[in-house]
Biopython code that builds the backbone (N, CA, C, O; Angstrom):
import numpy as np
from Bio.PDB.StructureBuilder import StructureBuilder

atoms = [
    (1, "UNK", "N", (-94.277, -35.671, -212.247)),
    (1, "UNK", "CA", (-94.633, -35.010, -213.484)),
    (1, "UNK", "C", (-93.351, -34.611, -214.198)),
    (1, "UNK", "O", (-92.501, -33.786, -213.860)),
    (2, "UNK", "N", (-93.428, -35.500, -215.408)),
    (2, "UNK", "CA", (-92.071, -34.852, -216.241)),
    (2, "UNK", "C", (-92.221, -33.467, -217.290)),
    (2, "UNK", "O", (-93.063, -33.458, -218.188)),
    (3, "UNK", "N", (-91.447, -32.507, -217.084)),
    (3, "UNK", "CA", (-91.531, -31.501, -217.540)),
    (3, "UNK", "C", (-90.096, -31.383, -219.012)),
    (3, "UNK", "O", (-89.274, -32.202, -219.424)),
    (4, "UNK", "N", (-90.398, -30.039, -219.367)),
    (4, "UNK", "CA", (-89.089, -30.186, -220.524)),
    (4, "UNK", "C", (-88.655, -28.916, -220.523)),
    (4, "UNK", "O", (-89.506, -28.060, -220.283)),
    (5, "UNK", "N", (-87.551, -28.570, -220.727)),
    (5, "UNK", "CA", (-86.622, -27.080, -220.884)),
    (5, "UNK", "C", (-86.488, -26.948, -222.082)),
    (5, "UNK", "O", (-86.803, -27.596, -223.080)),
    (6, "UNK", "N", (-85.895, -25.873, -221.836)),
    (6, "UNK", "CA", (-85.538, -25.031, -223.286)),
    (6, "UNK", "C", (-85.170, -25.637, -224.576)),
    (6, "UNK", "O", (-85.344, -25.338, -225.757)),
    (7, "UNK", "N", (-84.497, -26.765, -223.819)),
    (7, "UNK", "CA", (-83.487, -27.077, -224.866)),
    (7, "UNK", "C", (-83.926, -28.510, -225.156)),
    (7, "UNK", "O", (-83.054, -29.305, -225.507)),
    (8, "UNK", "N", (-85.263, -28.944, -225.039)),
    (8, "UNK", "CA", (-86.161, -29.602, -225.382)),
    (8, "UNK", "C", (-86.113, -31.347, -224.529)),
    (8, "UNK", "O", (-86.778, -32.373, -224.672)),
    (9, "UNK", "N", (-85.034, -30.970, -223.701)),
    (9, "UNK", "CA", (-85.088, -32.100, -222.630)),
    (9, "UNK", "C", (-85.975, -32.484, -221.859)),
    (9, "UNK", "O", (-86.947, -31.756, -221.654)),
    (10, "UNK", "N", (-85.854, -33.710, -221.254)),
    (10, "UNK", "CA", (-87.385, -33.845, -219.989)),
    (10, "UNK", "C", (-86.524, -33.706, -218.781)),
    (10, "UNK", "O", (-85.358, -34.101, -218.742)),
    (11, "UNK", "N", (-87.113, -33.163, -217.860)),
    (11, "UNK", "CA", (-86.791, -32.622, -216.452)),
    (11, "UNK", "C", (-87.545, -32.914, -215.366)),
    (11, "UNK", "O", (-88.737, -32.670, -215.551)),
    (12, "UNK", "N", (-87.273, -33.353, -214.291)),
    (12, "UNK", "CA", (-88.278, -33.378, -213.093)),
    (12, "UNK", "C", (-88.482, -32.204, -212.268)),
    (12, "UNK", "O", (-87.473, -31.621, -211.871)),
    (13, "UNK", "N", (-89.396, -31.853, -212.012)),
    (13, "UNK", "CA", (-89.253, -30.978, -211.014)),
    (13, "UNK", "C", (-88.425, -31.173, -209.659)),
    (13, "UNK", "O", (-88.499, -32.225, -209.024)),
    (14, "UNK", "N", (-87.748, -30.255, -209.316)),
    (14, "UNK", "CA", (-87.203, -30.071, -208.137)),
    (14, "UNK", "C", (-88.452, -30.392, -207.091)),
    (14, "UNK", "O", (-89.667, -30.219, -207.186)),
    (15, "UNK", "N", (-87.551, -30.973, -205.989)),
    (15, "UNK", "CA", (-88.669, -31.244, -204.736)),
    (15, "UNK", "C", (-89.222, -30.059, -204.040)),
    (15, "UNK", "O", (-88.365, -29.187, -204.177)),
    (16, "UNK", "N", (-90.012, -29.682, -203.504)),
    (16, "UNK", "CA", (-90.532, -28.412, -203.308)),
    (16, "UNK", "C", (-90.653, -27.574, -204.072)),
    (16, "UNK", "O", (-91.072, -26.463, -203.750)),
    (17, "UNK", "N", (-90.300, -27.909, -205.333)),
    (17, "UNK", "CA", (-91.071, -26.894, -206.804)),
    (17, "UNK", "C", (-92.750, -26.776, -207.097)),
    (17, "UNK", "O", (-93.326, -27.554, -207.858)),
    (18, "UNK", "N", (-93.237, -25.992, -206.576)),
    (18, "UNK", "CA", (-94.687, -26.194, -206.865)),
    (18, "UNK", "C", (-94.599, -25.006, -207.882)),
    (18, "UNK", "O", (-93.795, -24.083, -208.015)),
    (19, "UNK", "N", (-96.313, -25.571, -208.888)),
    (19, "UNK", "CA", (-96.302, -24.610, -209.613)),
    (19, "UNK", "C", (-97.652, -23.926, -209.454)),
    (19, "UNK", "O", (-98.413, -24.893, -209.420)),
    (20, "UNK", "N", (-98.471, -22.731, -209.325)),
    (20, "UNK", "CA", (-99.654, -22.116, -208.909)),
    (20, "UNK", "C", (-99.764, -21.364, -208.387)),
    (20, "UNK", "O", (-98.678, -21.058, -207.895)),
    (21, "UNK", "N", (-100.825, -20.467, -207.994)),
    (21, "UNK", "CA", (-101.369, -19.228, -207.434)),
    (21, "UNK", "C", (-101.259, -20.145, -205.908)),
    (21, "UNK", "O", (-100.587, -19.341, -205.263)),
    (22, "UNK", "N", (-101.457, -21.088, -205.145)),
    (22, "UNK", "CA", (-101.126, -20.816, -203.976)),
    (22, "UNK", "C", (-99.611, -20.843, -203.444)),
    (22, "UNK", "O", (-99.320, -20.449, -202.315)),
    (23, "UNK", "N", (-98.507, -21.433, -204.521)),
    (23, "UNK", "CA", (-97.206, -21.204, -203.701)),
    (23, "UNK", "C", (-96.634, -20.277, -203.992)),
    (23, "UNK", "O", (-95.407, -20.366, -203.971)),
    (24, "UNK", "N", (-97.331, -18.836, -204.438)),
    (24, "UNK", "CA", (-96.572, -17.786, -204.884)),
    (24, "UNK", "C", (-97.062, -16.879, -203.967)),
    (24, "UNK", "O", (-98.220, -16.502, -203.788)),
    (25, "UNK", "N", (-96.122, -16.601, -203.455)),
    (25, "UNK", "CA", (-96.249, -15.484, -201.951)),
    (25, "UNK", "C", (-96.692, -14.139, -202.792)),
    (25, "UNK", "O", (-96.245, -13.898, -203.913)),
    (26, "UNK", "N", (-97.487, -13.425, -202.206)),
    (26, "UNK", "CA", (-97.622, -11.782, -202.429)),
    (26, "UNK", "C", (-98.696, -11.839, -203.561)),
    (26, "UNK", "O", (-98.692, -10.863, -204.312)),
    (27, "UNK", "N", (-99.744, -12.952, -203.846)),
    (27, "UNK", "CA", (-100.570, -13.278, -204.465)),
    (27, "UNK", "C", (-102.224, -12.470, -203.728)),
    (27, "UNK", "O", (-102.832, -12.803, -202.711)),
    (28, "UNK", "N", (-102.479, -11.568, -204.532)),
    (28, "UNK", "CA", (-103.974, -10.617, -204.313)),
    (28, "UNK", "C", (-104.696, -11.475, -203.848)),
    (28, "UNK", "O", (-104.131, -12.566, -203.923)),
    (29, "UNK", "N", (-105.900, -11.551, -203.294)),
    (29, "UNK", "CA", (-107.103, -11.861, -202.858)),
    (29, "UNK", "C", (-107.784, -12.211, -203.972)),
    (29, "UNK", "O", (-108.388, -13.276, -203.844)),
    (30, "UNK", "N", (-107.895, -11.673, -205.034)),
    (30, "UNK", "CA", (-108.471, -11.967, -206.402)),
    (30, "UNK", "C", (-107.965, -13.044, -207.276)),
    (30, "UNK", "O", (-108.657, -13.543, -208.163)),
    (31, "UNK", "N", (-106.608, -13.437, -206.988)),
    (31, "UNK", "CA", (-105.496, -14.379, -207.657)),
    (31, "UNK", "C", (-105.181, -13.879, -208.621)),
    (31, "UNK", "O", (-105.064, -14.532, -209.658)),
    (32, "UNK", "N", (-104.927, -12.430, -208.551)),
    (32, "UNK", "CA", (-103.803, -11.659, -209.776)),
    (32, "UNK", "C", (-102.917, -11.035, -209.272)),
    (32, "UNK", "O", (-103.105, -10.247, -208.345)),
    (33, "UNK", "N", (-101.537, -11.332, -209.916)),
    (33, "UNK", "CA", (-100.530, -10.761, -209.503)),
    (33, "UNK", "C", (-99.854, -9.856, -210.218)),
    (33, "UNK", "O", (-99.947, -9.631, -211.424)),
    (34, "UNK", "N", (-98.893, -9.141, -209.097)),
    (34, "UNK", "CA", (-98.347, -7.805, -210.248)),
    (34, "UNK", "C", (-97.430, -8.322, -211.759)),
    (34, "UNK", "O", (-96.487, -9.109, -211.672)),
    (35, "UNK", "N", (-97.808, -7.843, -212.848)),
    (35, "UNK", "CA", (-97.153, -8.001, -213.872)),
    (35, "UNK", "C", (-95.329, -8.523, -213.975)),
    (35, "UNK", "O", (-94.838, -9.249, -214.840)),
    (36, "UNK", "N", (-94.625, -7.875, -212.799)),
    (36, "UNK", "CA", (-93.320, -8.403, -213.509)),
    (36, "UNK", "C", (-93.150, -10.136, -212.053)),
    (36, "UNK", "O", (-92.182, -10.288, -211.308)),
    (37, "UNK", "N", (-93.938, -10.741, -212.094)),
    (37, "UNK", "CA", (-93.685, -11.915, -211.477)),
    (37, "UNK", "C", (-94.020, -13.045, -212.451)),
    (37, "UNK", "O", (-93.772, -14.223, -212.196)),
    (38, "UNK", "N", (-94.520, -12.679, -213.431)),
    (38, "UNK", "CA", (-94.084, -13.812, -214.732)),
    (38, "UNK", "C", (-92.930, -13.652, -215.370)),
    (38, "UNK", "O", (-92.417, -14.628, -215.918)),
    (39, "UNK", "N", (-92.525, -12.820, -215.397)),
    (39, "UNK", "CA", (-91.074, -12.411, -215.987)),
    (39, "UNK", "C", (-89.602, -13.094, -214.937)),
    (39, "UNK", "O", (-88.430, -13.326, -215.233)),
    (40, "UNK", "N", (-90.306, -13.222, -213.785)),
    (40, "UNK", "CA", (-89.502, -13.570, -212.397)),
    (40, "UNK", "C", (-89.447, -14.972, -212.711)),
    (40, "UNK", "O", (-88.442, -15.679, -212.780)),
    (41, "UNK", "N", (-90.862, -15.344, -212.923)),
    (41, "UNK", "CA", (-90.948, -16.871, -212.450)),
    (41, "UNK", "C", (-90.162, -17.975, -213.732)),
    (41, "UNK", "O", (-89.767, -19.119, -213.505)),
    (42, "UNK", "N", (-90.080, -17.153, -215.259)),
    (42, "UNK", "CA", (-90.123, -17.421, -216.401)),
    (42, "UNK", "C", (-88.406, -17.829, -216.083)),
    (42, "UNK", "O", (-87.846, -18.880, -216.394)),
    (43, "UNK", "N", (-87.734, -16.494, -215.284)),
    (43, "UNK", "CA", (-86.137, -16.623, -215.236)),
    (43, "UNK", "C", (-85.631, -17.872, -214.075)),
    (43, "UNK", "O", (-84.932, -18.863, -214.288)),
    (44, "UNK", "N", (-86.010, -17.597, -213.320)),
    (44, "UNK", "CA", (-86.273, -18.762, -212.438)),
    (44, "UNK", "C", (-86.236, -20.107, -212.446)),
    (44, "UNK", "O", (-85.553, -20.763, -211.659)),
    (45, "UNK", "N", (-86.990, -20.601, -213.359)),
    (45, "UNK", "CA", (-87.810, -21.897, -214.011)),
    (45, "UNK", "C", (-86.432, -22.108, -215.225)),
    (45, "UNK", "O", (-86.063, -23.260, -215.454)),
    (46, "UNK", "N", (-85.948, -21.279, -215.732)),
    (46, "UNK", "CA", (-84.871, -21.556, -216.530)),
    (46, "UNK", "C", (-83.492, -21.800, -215.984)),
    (46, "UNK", "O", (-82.714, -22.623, -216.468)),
    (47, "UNK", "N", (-83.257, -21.095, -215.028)),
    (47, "UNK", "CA", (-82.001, -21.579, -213.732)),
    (47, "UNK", "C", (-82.310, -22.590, -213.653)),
    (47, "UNK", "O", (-81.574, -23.464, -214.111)),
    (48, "UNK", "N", (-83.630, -22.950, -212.988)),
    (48, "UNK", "CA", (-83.801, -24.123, -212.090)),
    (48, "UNK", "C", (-83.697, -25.745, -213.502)),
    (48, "UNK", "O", (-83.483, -26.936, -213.277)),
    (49, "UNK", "N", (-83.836, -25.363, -214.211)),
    (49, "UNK", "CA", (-83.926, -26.380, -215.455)),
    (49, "UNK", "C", (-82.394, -26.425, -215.935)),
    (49, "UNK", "O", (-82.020, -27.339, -216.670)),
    (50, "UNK", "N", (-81.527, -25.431, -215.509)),
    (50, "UNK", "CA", (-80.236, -25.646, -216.597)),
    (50, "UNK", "C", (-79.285, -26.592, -215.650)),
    (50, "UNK", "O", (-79.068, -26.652, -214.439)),
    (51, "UNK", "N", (-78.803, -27.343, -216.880)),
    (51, "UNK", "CA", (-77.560, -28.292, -216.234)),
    (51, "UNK", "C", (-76.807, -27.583, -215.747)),
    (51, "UNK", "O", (-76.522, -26.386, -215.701)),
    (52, "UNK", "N", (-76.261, -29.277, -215.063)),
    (52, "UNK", "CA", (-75.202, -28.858, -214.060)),
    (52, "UNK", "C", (-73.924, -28.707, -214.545)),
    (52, "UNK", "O", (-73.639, -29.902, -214.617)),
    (53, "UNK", "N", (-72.883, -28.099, -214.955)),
    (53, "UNK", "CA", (-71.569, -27.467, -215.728)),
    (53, "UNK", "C", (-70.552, -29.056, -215.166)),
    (53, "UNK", "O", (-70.338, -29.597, -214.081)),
    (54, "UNK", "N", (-70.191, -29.299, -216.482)),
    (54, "UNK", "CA", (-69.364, -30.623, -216.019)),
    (54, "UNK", "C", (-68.523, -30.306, -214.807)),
    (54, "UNK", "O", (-68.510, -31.081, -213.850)),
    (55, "UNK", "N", (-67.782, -29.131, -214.820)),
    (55, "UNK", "CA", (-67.003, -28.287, -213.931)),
    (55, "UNK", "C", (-66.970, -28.724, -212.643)),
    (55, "UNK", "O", (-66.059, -29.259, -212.012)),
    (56, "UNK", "N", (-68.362, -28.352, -212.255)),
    (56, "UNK", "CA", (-69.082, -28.575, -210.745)),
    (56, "UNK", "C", (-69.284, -30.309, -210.858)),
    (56, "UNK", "O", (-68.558, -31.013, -210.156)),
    (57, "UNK", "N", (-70.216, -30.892, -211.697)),
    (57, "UNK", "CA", (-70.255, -32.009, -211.651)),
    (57, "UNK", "C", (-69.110, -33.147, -210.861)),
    (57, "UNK", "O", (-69.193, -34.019, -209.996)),
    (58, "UNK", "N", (-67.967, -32.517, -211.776)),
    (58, "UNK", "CA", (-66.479, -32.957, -211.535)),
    (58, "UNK", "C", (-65.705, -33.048, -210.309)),
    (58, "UNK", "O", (-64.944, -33.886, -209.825)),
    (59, "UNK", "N", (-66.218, -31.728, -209.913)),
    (59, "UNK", "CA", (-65.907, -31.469, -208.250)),
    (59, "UNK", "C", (-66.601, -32.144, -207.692)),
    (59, "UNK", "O", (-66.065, -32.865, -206.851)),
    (60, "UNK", "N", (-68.262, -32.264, -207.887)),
    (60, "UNK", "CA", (-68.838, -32.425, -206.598)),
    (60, "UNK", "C", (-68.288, -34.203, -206.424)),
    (60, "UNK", "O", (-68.270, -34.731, -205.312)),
    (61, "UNK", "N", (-67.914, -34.878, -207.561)),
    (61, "UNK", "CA", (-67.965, -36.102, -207.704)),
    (61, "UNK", "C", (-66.405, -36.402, -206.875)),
    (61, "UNK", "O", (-66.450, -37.370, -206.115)),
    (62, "UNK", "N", (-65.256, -35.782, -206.941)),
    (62, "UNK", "CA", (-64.341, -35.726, -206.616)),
    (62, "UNK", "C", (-64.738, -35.057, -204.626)),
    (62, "UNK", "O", (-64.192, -35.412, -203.581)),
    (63, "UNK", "N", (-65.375, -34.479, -204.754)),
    (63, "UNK", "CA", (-65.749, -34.907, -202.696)),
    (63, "UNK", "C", (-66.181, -36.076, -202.163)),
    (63, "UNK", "O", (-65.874, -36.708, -201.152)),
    (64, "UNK", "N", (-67.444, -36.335, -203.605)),
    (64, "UNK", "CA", (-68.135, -37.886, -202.993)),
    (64, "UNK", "C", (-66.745, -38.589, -202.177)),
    (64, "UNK", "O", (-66.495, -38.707, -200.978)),
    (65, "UNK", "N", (-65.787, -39.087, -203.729)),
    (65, "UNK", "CA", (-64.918, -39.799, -203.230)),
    (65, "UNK", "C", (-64.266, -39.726, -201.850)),
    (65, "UNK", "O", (-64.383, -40.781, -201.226)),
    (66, "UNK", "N", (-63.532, -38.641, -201.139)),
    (66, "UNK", "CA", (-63.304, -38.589, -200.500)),
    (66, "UNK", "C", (-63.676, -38.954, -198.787)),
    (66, "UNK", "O", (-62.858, -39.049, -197.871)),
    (67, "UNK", "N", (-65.131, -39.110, -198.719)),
    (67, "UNK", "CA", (-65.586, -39.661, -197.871)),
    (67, "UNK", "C", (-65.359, -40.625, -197.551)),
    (67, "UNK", "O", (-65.951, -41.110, -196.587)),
]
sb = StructureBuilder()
sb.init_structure("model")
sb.init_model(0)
sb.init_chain("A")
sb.init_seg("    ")
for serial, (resi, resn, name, xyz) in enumerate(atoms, 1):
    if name == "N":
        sb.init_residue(resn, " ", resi, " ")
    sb.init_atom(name, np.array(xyz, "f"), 0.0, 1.0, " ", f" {name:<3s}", serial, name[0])
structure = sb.get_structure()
C-alpha cells in the first residue's frame, strides 16, 4: 500500500508498520483510546515518513563500500 507525506510524496510503509486499533498497545476494551495517542501517532507517522538527510545517506553509503 502506497501512502504519501507531508510533502506530498508517495511512501511505503515501513515493514512492521501496521495501522489500527489492534497494533496499538493500551487500546480499551471498547476500542477507544486516551486522547493524546493521536497526537503521538500523528508525530510518529511524520518521523517515520521524513527523508533520509543526504548527510547520513552519504555515510551510510561510504560503509557499504567498505565491506
Amino acid at each position: 500500500m502506497t501512502q504519501t507525506n507531508r510533502e506530498g510524496r508517495s511512501t511505503q510503509p515501513k515493514p512492521g508498520h501496521k495501522r489500527g486499533a489492534e497494533s496499538k498497545p493500551g487500546a480499551k476494551a471498547n476500542g477507544e483510546l486516551p486522547g493524546w495517542t493521536n497526537g503521538l501517532r500523528q508525530l510518529y507517522d511524520q518521523v517515520v515518513d521524513e527523508d533520509l538527510p543526504d548527510s547520513f545517506r552519504d555515510l551510510l553509503s561510504r560503509l557499504d563500500d567498505q565491506r
